[in-house]
N, C-alpha and C positions, 0 to 999 in steps of 0.2 A: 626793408629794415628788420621786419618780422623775423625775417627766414636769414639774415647774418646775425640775429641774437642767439637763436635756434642752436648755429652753427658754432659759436661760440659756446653758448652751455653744452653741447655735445663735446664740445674738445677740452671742457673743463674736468666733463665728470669722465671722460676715456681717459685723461692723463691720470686724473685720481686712482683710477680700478687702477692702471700699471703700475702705479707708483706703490700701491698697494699691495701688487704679486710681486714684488721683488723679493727676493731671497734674503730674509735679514741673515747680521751673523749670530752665530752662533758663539756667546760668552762660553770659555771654557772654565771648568772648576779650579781652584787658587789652592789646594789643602798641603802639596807636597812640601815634608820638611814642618811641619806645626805638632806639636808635641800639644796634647789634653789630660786635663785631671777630672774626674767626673764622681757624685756623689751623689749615693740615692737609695731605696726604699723597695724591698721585692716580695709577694706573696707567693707562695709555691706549695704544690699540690703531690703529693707521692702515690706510686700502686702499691696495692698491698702487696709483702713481700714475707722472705722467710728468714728467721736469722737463728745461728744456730750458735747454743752455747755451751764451752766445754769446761770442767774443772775435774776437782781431783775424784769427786766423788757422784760427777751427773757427767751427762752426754745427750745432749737431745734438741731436736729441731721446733720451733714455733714454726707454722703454717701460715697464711694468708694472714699477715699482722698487719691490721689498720693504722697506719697517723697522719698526721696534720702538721703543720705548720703552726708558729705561737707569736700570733702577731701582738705589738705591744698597744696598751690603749694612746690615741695621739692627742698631745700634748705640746705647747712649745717646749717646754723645760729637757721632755722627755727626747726628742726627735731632733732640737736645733742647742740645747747646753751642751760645749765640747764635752763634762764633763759623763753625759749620760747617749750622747750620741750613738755610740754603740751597741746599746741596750736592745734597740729596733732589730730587723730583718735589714740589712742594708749590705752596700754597693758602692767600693770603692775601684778606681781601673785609673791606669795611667799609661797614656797612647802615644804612639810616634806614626805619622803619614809618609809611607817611604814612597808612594806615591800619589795623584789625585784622588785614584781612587781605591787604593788600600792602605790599611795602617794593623798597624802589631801593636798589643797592649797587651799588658798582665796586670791582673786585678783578685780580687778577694768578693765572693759572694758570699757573705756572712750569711746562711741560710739554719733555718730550726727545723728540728725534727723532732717530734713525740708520737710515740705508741699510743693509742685510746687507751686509756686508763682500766675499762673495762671493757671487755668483747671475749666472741667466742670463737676460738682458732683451736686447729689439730695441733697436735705435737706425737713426738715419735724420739725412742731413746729410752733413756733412762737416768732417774735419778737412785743414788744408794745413798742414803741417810739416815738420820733419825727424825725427817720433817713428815708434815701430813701427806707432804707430793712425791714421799717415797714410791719408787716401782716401777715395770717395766711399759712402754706406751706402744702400739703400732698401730700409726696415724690415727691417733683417738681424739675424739672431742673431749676439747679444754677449754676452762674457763680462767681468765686471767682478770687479778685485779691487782689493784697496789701492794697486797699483802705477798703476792708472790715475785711482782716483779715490778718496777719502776726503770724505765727505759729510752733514755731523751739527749739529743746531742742540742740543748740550749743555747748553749755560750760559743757554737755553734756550731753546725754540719759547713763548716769553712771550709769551700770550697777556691784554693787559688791556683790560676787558670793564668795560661797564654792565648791568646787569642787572632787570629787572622780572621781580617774583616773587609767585604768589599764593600765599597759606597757608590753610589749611583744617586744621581743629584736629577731628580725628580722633572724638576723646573727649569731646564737647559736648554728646552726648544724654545722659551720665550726671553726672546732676546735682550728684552724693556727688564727683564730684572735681574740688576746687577748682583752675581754670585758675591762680590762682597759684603754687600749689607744684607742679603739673603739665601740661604740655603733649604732647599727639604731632603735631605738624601736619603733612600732607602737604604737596608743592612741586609749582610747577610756574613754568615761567619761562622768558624766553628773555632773548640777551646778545646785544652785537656790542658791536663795537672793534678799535684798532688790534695787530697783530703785531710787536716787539721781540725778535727773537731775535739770538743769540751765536750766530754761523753757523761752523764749524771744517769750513772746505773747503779740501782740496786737489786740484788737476789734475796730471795725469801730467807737466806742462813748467810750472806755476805755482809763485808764491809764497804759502806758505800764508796765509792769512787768516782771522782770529778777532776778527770785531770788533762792536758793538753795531751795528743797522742796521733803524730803520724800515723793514720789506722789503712789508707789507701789512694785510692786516687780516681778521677771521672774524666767524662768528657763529654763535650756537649756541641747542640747547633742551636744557630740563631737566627730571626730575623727581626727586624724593626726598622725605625723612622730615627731621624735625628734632626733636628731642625736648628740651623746655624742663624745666629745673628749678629749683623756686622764682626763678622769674622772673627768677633774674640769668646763670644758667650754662644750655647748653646743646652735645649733640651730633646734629651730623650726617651725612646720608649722601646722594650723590646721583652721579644718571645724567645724561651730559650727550652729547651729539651734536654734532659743527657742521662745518663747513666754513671750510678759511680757504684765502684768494688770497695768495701772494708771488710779485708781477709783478719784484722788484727785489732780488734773492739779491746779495750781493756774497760775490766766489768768487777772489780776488786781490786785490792792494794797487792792480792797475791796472785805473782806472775802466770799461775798455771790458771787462773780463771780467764778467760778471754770467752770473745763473739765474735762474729763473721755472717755479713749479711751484702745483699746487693740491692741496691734502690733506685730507680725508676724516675725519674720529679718534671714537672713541668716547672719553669718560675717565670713570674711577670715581672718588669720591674720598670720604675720613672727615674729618672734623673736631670740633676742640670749640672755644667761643668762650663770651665773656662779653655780656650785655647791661645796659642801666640806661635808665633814665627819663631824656630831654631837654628833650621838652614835652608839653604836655596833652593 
């Protein structure tokens, strides 16, 4: 009796172990054909860089010019009123999945950019005026403060970007979890497009100027996380890198003043967005 109990629990727990190695399947990813709107919040970091400015009466390059990014203080009012939404560092994209796993979007990185108000940079050139910063420079130490120059694309270093993006859905070996009520897909992607920044410049003898101006354009890579739920809502996260050229700064109301710089940025950014079905 002993030893047909035995015999029995032995072919209990062998059937278990195989039933156990069996090959589940494999859920495949759902995303092709869903179009997303996503909105969010980025902080970004610049290398120092050089930016050269020309007019009628100066010609001369800034050196290793420090800034920052101008995050706003948070707030509901500031961050979630449609009215003031915009004010932040934020991150608009609107996406189409022409496959599971990639999808094309063009979006707007509303990003700031400010020069350190004070610091010590070379410069080289020449200014011919009647200011205190009359005269000839080569690569000399300079000191820059508000009184000579004010230097900031606030309203923003808006950067709008195409993007191709591959997705990779993290949690596809495990079978038990259904890709419709959940997703974690990895990113990876790269952007270019043009640069629209609100340029708030002023020179020590100019008229300020704040005004919209196709100046150039960037391009960038990425990666991040995106985490889907139930198939229509979803947040993300991602790291992005790039480079952008503005060969044509407008830096006064008169044409002949202009600047030209290239900037380096890293940006972070969170967002949450909706999805739906558009085609098959």
């Amino acid at each position: 009796m002993r030893v047909k109990l035995y015999l029995l629990l032995s072919l209990l727990v062998a059937s278990s172990i195989l039933k156990g190695q069996e090959t589940l399947p494999i859920t495949k990813q759902i995303n092709k054909g869903k179009v997303y709107i996503l909105w969010g919040w980025n902080q970004d970091w610049y290398a120092p860089s050089s930016i050269h400015f020309t007019g009628t009466d100066y010609d001369f390059i800034l050196t290793d010019v420090k800034a920052h990014d101008k995050q706003s203080d948070f707030n509901s009012q500031t961050y979630f009123h449609p009215k003031y939404i915009t004010y932040p560092q934020t991150n608009l994209r609107l996406g189409y999945y022409i496959s599971d796993k990639y999808d094309v979007s063009i979006g707007v990185d509303h990003m700031k950019y400010v020069i350190s108000s004070v610091q010590d940079v070379r410069i080289r050139g020449h200014i011919r005026d009647e200011s205190i910063y009359a005269g000839e420079y080569i690569n000399s130490p300079f000191h820059i403060n508000e009184n000579f120059l004010r230097y900031e694309h606030t309203d923003g270093l808006n950067y709008i970007n195409i993007e191709l993006t591959r997705n990779d859905n993290l949690l596809h070996q495990f079978a038990s979890i259904n890709p419709g009520k959940f997703q974690l897909n990895s990113m990876l992607g790269f952007g270019l497009g043009p640069v629209l920044p609100k340029s708030n410049v002023t020179l020590w003898n100019n008229v300020r100027n704040d005004e919209f101006h196709f100046a150039g354009y960037g391009f960038s890579g990425k990666a991040g996380f995106n985490a889907i739920f139930y198939k229509y809502f979803f947040l993300r996260t991602e790291f992005k890198a790039g480079f952008i050229d503005l060969p044509d700064v407008r830096t006064s109301i008169d044409i002949e003043d202009r600047a030209s710089q290239n900037i380096l940025f890293v940006e972070w950014y969170f967002a949450f967005g909706m999805m739906f079905q558009l085609t098959k």
